[in-house]
Biopython code that builds the backbone (N, CA, C, O; Angstrom):
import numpy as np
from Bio.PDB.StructureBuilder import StructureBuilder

atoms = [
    (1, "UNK", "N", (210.638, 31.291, -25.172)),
    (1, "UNK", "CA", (210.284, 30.703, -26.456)),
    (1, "UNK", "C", (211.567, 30.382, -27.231)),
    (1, "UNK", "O", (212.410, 31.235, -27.511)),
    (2, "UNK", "N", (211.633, 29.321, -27.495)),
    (2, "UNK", "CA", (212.696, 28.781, -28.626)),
    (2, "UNK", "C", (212.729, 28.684, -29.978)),
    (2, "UNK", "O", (211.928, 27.935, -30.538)),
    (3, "UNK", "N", (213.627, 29.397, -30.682)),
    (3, "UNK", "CA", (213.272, 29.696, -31.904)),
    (3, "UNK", "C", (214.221, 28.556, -32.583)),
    (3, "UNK", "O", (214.758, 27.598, -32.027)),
    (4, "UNK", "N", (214.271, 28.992, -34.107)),
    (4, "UNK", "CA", (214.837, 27.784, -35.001)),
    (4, "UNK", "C", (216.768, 27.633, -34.935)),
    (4, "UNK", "O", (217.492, 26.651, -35.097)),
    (5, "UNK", "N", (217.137, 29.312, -34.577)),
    (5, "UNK", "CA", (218.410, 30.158, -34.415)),
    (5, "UNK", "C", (218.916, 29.354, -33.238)),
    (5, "UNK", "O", (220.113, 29.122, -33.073)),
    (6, "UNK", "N", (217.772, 28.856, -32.268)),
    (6, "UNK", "CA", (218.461, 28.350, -30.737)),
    (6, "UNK", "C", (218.913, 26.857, -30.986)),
    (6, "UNK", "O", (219.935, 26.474, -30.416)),
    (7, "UNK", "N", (218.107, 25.859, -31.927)),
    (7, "UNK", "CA", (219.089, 24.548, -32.020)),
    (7, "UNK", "C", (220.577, 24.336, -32.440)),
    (7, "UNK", "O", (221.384, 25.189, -32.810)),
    (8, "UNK", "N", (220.677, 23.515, -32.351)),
    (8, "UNK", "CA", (222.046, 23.242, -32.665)),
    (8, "UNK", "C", (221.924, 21.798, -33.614)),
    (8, "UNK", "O", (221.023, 20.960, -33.644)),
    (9, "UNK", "N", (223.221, 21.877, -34.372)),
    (9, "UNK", "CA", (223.353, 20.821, -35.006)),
    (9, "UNK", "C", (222.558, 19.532, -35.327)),
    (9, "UNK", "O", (222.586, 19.114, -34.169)),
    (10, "UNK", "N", (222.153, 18.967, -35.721)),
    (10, "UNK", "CA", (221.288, 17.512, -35.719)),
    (10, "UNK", "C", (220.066, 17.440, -34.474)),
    (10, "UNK", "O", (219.662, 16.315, -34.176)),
    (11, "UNK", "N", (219.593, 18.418, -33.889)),
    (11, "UNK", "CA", (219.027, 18.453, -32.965)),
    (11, "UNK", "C", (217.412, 18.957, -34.109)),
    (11, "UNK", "O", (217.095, 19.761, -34.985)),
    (12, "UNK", "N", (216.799, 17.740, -33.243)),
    (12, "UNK", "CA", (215.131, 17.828, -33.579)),
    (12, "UNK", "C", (213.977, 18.636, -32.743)),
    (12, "UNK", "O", (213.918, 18.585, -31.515)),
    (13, "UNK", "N", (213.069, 19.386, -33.553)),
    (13, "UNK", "CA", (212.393, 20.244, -32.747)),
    (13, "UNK", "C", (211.098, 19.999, -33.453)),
    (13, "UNK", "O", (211.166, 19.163, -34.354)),
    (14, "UNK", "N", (209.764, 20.630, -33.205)),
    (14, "UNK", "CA", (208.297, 20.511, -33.391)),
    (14, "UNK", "C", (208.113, 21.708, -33.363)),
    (14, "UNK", "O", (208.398, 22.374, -32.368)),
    (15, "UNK", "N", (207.464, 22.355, -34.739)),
    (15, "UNK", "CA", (207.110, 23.894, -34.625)),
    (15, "UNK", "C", (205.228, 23.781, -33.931)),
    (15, "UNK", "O", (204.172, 23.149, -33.957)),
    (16, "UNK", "N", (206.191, 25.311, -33.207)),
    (16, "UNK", "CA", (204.491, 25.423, -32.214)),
    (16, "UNK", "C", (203.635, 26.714, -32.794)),
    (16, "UNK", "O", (202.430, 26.964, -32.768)),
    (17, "UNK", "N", (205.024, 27.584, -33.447)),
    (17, "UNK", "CA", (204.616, 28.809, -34.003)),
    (17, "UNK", "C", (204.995, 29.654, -34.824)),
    (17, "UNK", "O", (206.098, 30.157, -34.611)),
    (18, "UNK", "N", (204.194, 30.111, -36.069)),
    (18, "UNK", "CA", (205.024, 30.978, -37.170)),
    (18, "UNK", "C", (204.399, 32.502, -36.667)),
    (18, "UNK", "O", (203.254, 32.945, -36.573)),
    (19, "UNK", "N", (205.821, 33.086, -36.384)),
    (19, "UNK", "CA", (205.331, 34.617, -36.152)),
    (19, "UNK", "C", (205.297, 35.594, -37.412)),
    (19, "UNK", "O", (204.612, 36.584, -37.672)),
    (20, "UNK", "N", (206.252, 34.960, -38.050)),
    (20, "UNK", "CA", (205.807, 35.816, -39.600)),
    (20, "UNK", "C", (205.134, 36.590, -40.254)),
    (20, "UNK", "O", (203.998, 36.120, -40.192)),
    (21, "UNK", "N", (205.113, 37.307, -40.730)),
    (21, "UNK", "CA", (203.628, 37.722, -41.780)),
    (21, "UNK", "C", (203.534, 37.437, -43.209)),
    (21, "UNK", "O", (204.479, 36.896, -43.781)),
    (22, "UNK", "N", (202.522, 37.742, -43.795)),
    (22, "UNK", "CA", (202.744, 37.484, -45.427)),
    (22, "UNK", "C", (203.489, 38.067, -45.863)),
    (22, "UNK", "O", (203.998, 38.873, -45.084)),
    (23, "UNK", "N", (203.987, 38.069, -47.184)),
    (23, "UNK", "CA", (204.107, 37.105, -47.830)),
    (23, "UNK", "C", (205.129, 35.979, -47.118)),
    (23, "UNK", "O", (204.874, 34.835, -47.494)),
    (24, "UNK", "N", (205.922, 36.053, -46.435)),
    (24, "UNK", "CA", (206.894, 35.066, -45.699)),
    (24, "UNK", "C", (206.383, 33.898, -45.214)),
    (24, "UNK", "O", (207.072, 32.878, -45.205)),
    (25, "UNK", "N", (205.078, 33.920, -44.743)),
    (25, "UNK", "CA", (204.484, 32.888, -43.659)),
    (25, "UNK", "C", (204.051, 31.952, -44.703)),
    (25, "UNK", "O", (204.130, 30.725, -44.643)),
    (26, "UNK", "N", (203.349, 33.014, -46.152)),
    (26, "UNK", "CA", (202.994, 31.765, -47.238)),
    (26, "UNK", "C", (204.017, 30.711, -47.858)),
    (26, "UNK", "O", (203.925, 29.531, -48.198)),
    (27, "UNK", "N", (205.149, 31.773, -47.855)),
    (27, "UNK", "CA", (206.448, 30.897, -48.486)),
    (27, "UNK", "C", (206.483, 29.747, -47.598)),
    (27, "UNK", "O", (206.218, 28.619, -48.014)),
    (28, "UNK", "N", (206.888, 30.053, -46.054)),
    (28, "UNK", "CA", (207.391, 28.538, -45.166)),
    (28, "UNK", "C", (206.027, 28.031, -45.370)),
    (28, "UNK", "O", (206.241, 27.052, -46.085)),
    (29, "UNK", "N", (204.885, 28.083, -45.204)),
    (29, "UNK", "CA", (203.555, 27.088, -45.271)),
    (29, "UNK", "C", (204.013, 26.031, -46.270)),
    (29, "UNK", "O", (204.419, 24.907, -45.973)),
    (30, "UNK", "N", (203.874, 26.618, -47.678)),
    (30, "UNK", "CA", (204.105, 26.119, -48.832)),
    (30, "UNK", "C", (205.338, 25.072, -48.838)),
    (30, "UNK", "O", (205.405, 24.046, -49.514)),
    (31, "UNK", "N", (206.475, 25.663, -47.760)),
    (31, "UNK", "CA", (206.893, 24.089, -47.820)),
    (31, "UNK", "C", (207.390, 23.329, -46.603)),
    (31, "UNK", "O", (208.484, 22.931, -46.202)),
    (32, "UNK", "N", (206.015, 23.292, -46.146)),
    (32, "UNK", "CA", (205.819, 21.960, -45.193)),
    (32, "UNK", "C", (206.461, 22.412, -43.904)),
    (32, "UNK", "O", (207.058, 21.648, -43.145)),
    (33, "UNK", "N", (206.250, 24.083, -43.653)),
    (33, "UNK", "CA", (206.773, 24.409, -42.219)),
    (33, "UNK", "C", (205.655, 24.456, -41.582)),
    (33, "UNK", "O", (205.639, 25.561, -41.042)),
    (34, "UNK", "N", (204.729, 23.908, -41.337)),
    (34, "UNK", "CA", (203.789, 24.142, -40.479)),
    (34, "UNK", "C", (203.720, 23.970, -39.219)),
    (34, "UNK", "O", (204.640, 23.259, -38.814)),
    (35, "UNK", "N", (202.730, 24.464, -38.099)),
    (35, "UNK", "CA", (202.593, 24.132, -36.913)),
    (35, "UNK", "C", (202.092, 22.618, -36.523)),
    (35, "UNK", "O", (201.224, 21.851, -36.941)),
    (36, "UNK", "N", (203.148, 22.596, -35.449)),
    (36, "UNK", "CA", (203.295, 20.828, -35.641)),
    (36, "UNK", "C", (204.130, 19.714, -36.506)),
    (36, "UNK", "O", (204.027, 18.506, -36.295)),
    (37, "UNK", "N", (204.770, 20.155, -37.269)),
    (37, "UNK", "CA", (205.674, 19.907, -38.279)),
    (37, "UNK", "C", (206.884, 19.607, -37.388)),
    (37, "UNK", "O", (207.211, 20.401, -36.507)),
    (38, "UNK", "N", (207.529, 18.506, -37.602)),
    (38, "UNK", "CA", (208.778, 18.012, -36.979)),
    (38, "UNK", "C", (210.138, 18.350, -37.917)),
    (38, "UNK", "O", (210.241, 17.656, -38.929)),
    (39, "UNK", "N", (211.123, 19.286, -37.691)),
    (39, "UNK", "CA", (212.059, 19.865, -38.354)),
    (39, "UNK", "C", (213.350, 19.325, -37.673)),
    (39, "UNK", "O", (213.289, 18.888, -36.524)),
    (40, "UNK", "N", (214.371, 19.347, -38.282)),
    (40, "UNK", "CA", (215.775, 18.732, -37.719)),
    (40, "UNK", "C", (216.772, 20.042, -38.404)),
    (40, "UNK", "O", (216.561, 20.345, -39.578)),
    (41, "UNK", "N", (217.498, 20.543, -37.873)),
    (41, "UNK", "CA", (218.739, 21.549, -38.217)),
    (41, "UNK", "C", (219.510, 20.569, -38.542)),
    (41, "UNK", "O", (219.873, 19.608, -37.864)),
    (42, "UNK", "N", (219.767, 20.878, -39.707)),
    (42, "UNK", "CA", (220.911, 19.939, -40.790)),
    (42, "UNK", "C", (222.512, 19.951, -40.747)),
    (42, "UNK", "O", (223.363, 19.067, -40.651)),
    (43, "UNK", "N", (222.549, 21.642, -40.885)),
    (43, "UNK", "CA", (223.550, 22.528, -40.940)),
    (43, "UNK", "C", (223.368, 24.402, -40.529)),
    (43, "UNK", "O", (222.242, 24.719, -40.148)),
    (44, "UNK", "N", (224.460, 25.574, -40.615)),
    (44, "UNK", "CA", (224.291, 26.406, -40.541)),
    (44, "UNK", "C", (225.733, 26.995, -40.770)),
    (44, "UNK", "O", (226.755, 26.477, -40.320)),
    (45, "UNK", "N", (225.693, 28.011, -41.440)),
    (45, "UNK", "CA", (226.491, 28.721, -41.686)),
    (45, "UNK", "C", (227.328, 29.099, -40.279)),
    (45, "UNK", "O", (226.723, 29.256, -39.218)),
    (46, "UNK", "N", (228.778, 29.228, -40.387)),
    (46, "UNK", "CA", (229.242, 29.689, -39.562)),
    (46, "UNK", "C", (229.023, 30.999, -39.002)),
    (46, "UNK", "O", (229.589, 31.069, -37.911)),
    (47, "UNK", "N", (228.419, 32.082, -39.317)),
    (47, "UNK", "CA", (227.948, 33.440, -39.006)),
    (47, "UNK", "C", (226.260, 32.955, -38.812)),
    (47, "UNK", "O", (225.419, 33.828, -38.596)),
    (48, "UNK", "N", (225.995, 31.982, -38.877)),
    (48, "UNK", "CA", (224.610, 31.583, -38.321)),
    (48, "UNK", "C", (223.372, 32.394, -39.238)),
    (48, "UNK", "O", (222.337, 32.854, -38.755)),
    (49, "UNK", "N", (223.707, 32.427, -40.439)),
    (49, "UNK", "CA", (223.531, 33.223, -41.233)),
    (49, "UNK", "C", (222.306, 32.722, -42.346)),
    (49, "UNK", "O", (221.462, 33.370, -42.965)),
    (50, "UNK", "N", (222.505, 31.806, -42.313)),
    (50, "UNK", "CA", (221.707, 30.688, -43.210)),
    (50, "UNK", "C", (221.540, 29.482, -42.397)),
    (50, "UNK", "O", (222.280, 29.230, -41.447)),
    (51, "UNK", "N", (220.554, 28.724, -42.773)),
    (51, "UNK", "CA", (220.382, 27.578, -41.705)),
    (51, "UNK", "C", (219.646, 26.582, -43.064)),
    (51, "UNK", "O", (219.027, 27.049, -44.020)),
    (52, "UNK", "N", (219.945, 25.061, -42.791)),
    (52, "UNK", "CA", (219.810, 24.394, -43.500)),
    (52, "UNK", "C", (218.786, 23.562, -42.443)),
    (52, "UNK", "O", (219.125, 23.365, -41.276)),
    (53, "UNK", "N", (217.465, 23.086, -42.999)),
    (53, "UNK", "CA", (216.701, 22.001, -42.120)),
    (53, "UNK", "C", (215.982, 21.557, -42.722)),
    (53, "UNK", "O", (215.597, 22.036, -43.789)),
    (54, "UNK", "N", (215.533, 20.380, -42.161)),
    (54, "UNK", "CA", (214.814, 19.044, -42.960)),
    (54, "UNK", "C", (213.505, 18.945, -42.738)),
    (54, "UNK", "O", (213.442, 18.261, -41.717)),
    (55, "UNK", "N", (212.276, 19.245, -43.115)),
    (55, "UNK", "CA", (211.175, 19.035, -42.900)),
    (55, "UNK", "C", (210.151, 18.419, -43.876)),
    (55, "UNK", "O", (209.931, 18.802, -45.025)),
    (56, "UNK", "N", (209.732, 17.690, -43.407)),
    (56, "UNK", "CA", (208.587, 16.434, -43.636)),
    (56, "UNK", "C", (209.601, 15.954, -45.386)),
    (56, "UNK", "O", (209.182, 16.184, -46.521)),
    (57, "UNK", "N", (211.190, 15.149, -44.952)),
    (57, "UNK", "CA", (211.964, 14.795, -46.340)),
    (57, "UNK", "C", (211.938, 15.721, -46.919)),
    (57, "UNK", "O", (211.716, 15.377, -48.080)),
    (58, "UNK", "N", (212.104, 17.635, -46.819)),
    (58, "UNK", "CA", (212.308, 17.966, -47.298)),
    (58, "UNK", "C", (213.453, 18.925, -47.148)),
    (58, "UNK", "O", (213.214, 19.653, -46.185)),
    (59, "UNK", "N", (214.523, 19.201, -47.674)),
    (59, "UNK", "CA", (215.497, 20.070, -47.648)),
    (59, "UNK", "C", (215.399, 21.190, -47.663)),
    (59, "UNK", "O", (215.508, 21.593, -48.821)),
    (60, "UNK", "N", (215.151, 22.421, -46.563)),
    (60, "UNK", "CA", (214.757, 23.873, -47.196)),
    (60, "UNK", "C", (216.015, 24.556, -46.122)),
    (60, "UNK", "O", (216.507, 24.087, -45.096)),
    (61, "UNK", "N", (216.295, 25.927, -46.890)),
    (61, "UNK", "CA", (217.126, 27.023, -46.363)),
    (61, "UNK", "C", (216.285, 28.009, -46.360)),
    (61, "UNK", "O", (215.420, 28.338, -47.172)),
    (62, "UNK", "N", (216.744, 28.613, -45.003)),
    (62, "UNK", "CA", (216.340, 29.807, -44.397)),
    (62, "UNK", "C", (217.631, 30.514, -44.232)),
    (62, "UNK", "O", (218.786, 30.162, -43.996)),
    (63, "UNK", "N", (216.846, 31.961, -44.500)),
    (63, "UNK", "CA", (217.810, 33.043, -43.535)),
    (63, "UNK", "C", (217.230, 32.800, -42.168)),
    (63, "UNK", "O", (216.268, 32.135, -41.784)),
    (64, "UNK", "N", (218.335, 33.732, -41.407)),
    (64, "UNK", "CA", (218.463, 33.988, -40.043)),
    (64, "UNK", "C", (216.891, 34.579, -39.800)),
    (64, "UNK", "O", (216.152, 33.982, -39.017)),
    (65, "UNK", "N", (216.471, 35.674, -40.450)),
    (65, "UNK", "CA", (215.528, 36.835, -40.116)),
    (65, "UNK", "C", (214.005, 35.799, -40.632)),
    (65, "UNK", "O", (212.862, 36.226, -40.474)),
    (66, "UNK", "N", (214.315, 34.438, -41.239)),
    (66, "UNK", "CA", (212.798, 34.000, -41.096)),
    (66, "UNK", "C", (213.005, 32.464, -39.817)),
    (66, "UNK", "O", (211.971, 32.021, -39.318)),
    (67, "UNK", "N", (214.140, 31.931, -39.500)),
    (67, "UNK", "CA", (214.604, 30.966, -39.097)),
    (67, "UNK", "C", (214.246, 31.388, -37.572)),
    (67, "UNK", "O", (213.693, 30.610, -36.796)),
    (68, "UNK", "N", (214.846, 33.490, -37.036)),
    (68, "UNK", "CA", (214.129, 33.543, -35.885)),
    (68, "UNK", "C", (212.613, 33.602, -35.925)),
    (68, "UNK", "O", (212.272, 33.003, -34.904)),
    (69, "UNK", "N", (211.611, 33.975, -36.512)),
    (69, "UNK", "CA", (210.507, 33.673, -36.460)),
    (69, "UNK", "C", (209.686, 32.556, -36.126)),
    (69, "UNK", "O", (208.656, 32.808, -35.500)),
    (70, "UNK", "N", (209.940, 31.363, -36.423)),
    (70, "UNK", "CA", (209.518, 30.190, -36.189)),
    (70, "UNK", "C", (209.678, 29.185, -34.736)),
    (70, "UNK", "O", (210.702, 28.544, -34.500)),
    (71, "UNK", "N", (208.545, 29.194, -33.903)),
    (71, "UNK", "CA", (208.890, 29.047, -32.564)),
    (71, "UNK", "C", (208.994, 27.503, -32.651)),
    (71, "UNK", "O", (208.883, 26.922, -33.730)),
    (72, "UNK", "N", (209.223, 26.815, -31.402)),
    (72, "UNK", "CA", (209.749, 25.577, -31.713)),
    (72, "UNK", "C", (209.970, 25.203, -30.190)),
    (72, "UNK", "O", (210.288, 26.032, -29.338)),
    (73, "UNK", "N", (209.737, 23.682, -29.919)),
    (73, "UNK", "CA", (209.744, 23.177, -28.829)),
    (73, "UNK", "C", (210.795, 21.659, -29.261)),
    (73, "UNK", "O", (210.447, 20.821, -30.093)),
    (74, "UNK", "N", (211.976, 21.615, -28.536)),
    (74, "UNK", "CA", (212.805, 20.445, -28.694)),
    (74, "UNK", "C", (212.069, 19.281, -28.600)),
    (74, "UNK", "O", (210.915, 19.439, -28.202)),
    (75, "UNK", "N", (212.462, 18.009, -28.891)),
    (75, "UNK", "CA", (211.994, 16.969, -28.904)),
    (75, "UNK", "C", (212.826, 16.642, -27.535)),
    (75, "UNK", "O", (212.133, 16.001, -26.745)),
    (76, "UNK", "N", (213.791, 16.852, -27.189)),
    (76, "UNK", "CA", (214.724, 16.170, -26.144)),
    (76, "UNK", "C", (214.064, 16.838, -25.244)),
    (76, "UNK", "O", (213.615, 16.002, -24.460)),
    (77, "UNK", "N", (213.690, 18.126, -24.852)),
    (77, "UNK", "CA", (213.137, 18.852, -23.524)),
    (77, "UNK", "C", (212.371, 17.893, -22.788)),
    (77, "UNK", "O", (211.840, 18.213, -21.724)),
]
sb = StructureBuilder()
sb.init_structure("model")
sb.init_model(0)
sb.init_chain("A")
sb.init_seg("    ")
for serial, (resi, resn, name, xyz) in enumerate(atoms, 1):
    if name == "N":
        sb.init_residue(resn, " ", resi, " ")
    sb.init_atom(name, np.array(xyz, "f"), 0.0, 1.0, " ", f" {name:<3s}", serial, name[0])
structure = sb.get_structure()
């Protein structure tokens, strides 16, 4: 399973799965992380620490500890 931690740079992925629990899972719902949702890694901290990604035009940051949660299938695979 490929999580959000495994892309790299400008690389596009399709979420297949939020492993999360509440309250966390409501936060990413709320903005536009859903299953099936097409996300692009923007940027990331050099300690991989924070992750910057784009979903449905929207700009959101994650930590690491919700960024691994979110499963994800490449568009390039």
């Amino acid at each position: 399973m490929k999580r959000i931690i495994d892309l790299k740079i400008d690389e596009e992925a399709v979420v297949q799965k939020i492993l999360a629990k509440e309250p966390v899972k409501g936060r990413l719902l709320s903005m536009g992380i859903v299953k099936g949702a097409k996300i692009k890694v923007i940027a990331h901290t050099l300690d991989r620490q924070t992750w910057d990604i784009l979903s449905n035009n929207t700009k959101v940051a994650l930590r690491d500890e919700e960024a691994n949660l979110i499963v994800v299938k490449s568009i390039y695979e």
